[in-house]
Every structure is written in structure tokens, then in C-alpha cells.
VMD Tcl script that builds the backbone (N, CA, C; Angstrom):
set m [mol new atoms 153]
animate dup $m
set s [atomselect $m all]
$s set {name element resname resid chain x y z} {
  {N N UNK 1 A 0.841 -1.183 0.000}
  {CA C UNK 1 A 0.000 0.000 0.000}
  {C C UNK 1 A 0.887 1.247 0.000}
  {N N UNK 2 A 0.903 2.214 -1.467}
  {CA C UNK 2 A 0.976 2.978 -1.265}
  {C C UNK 2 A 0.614 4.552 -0.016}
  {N N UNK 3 A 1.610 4.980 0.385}
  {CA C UNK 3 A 0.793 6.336 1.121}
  {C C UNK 3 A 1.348 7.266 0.741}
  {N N UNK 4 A 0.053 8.432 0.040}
  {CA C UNK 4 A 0.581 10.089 -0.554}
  {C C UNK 4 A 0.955 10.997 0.923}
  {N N UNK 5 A 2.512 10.922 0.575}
  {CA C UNK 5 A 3.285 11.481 1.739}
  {C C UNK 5 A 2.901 12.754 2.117}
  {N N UNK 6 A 2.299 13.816 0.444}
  {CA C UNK 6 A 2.112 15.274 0.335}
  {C C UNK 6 A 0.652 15.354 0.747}
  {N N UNK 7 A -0.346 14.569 0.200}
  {CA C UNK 7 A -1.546 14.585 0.779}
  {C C UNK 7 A -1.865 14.328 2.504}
  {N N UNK 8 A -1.205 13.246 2.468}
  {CA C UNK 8 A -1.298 13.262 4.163}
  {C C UNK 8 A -0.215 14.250 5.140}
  {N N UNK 9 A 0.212 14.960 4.990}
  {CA C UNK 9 A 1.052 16.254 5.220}
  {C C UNK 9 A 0.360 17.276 5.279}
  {N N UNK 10 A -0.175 17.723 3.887}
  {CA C UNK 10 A -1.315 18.397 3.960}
  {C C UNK 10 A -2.850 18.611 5.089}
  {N N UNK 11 A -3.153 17.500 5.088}
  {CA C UNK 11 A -4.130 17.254 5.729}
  {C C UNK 11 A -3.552 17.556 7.574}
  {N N UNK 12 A -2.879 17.169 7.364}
  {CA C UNK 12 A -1.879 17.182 9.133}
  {C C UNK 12 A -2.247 18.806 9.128}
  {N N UNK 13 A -1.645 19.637 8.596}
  {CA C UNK 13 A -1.544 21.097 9.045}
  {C C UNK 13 A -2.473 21.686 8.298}
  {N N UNK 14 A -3.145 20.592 7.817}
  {CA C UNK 14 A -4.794 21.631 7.777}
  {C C UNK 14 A -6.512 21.203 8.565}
  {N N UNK 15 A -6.017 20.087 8.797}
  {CA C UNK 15 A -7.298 19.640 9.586}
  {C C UNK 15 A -7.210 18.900 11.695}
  {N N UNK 16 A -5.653 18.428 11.317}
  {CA C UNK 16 A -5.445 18.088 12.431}
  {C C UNK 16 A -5.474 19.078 13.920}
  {N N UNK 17 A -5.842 18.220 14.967}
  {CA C UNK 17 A -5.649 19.056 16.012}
  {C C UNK 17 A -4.053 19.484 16.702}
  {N N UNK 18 A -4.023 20.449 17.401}
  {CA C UNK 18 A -2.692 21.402 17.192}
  {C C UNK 18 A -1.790 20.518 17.943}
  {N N UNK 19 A -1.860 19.862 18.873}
  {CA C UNK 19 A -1.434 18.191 19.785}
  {C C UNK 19 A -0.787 17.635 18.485}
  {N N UNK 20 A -1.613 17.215 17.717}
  {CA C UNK 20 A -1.638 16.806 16.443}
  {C C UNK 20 A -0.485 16.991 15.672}
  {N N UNK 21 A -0.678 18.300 15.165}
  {CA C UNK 21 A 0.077 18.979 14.207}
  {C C UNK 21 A 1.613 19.040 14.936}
  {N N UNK 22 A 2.007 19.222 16.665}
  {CA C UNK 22 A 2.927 19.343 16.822}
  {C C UNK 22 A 3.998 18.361 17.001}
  {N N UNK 23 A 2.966 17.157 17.015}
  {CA C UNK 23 A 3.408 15.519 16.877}
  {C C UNK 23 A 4.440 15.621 15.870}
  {N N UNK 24 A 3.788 15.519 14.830}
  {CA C UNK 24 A 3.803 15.767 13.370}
  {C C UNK 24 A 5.212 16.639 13.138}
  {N N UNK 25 A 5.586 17.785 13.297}
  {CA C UNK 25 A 6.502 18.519 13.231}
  {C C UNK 25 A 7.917 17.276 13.766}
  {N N UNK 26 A 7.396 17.290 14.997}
  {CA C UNK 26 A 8.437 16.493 16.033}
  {C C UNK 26 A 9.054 15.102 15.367}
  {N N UNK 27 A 7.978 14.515 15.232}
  {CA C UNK 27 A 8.683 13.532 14.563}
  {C C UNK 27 A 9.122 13.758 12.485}
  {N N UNK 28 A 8.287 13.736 12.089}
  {CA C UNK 28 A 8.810 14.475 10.914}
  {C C UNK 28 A 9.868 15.980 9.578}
  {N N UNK 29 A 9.406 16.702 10.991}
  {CA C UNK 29 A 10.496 17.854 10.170}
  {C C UNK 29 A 11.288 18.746 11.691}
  {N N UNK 30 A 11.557 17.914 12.313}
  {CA C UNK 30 A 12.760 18.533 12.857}
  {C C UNK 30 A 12.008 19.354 14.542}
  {N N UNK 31 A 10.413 19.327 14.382}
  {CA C UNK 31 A 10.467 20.027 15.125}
  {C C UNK 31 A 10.586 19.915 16.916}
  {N N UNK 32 A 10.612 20.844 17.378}
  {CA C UNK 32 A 11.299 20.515 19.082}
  {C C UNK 32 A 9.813 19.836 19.615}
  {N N UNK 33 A 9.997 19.542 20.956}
  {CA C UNK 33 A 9.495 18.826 21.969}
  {C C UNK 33 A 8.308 19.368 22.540}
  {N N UNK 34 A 8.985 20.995 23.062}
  {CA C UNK 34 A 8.338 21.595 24.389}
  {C C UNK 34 A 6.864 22.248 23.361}
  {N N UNK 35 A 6.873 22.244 22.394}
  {CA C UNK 35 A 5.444 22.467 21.575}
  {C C UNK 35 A 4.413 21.669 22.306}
  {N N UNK 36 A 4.968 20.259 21.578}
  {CA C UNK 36 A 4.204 18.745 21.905}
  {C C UNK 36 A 3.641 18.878 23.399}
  {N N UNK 37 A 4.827 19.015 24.562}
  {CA C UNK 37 A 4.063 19.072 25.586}
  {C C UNK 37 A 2.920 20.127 26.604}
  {N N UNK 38 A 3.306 21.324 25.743}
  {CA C UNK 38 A 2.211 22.072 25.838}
  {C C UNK 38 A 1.044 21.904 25.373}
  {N N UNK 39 A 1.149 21.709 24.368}
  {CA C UNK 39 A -0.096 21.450 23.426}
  {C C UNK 39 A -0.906 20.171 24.669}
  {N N UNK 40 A -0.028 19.290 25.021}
  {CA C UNK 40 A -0.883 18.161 25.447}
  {C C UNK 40 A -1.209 18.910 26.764}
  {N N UNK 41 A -0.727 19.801 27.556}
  {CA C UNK 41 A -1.236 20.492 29.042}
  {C C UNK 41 A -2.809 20.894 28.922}
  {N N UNK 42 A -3.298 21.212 27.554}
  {CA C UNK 42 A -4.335 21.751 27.618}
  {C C UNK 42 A -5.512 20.504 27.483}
  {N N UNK 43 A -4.818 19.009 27.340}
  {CA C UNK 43 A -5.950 18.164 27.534}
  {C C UNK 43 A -5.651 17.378 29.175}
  {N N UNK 44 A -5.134 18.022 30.112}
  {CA C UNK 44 A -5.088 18.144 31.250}
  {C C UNK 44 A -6.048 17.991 32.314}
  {N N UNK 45 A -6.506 16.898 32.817}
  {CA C UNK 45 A -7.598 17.034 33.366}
  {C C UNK 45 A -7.514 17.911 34.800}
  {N N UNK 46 A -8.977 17.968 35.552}
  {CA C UNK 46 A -8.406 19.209 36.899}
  {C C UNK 46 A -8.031 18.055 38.621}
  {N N UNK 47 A -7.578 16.952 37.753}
  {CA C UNK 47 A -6.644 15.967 39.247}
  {C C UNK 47 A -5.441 15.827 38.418}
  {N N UNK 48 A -5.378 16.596 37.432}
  {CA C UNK 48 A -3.871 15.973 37.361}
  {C C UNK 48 A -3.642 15.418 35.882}
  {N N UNK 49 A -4.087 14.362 35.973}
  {CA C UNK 49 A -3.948 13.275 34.857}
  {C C UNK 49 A -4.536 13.396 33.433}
  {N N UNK 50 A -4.649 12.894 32.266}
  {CA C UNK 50 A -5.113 12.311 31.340}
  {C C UNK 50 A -5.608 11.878 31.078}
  {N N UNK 51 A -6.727 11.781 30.010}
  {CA C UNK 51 A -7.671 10.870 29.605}
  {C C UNK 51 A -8.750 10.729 29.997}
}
mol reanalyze $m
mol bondsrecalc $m
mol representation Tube
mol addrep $m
């Protein structure tokens, strides 16, 4: 199975959520960390945890 590398790229930084998108950076084009874990602070529940 082919996968369109540019189409699904696309779609990342145009529909994905910003968690998402900073994944995306991180592992794919270089980008840093402390994005990723901000981004995830805001799905933070109010004890603490996740999910």
C-alpha cells in the first residue's frame, strides 16, 4: 500500500488538532518537543492526569 506522503502532510496542518500537528513537526520535520508538551497540558484534566 501505497501512502501520498504530500496529501497526508497536507491534511496534518490543515485539519489536524494542534497536539496533532505538533506531533507531526516532532517527529517528521525537525520540530522541538516543548510544543508537543504544551499542546498536550491543555488536555489536562483538573486531578492531574489524562484521559
Amino acid at each position: 500500500m501505497l501512502i501520498d506522503q504530500p496529501a497526508a502532510e497536507n491534511f496534518i496542518w490543515s485539519a489536524a488538532r494542534l497536539v496533532d500537528r505538533h506531533r507531526y513537526a516532532r517527529l517528521f520535520a525537525d520540530g522541538a518537543a516543548e510544543p508537543v508538551v504544551e499542546a498536550l497540558r491543555g488536555y489536562r484534566n483538573p486531578d492531574g492526569g489524562f484521559g
